[in-house]
N, C-alpha and C positions, 0 to 999 in steps of 0.2 A: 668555487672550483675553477682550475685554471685550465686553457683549452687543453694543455697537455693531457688533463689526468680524466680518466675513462668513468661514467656514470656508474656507478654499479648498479646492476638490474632491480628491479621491482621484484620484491619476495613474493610477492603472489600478484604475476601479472592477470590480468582478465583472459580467462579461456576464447579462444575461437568457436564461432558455432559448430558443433558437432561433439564439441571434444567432451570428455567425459569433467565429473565434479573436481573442480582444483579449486585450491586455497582455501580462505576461511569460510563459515557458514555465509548464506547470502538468503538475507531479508530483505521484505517489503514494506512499506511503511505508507499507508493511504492517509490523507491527509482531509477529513472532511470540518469545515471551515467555520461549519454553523450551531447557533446554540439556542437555547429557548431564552436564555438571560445570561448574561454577562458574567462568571463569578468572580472575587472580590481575588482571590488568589491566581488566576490564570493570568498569564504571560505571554501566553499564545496566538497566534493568527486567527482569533475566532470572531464570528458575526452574528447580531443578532438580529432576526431577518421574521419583522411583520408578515410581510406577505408570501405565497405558495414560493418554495424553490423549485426551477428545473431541473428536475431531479436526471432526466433523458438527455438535455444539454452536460449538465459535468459530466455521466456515465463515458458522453461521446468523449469530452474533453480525457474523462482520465484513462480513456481505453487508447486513446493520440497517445497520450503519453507515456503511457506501459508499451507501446509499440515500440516508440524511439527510444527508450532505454534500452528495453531488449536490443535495442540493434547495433546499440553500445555494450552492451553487456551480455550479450548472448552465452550462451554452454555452461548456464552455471545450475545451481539445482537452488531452489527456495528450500527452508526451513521453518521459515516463521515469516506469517502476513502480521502485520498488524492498523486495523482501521483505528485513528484517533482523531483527538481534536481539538478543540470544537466537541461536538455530542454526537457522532458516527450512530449512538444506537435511535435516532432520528430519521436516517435513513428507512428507505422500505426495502422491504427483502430481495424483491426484484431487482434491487440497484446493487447491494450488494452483491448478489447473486452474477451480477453482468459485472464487476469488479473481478470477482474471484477467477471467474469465465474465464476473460481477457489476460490477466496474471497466468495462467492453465494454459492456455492458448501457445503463450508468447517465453517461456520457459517450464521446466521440469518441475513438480513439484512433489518432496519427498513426501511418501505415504506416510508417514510420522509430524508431517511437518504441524505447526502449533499456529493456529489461527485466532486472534485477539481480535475482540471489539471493544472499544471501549465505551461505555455507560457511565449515565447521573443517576443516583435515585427516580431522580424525578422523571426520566425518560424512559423509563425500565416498562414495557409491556410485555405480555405473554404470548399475545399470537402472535405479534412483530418477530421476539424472540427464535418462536418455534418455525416461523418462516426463516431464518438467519440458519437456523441448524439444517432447514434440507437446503 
């Protein structure tokens, strides 16, 4: 483009805080890193982690980081969370729980909106689960 000829705007610039929903849907995407064993088809950022993770340090870390996004991205409405990975259903409830919080906190989030975890077989418990739904 030459100095002369003018940018044309961004079709859906990022709303100012306050403003109401513009532009496309806007998701989350948590990214939790860790796995019980490596699988053979994963591509992914994932680790396989012997010893206890702190669970309370990433919490801290990924709630920093939903803060400064937000602060780039403010006035928009969430639709759809989605925790992946890695094996996210490894997690404990309370962590996700402090995820979801901090996401609530730091933007709108549509009473429709669509909340994914993603799971292994081999991860899949039921009170972990039932902890995830409240």
């Amino acid at each position: 483009m030459s100095s002369t000829e003018a940018a044309s705007p961004h079709p859906y610039p990022p709303p100012q805080a306050g403003e109401g929903k513009e532009g496309p849907a806007f998701g989350v995407y948590v990214h939790w890193p860790f796995c019980l064993s490596k699988c053979p088809y994963c591509d992914f950022n994932s680790h396989v982690r012997h010893a206890a993770i702190d669970e309370g340090r990433f919490v801290r870390a990924f709630v920093r980081e939903i803060e400064t996004t937000a602060g780039r991205v403010g006035g928009r409405e969430v639709t759809s969370i989605f925790l992946g990975g890695g094996t996210p259903s490894l997690m404990q409830p309370k962590t996700v729980a402090a995820i979801l919080d901090a996401i609530g906190k730091n933007w709108r989030v549509a009473s429709d909106a669509e909340v994914t975890l993603e799971a292994n077989p081999t991860s899949v418990e039921a009170t972990r689960f039932a902890g995830y739904r409240t």
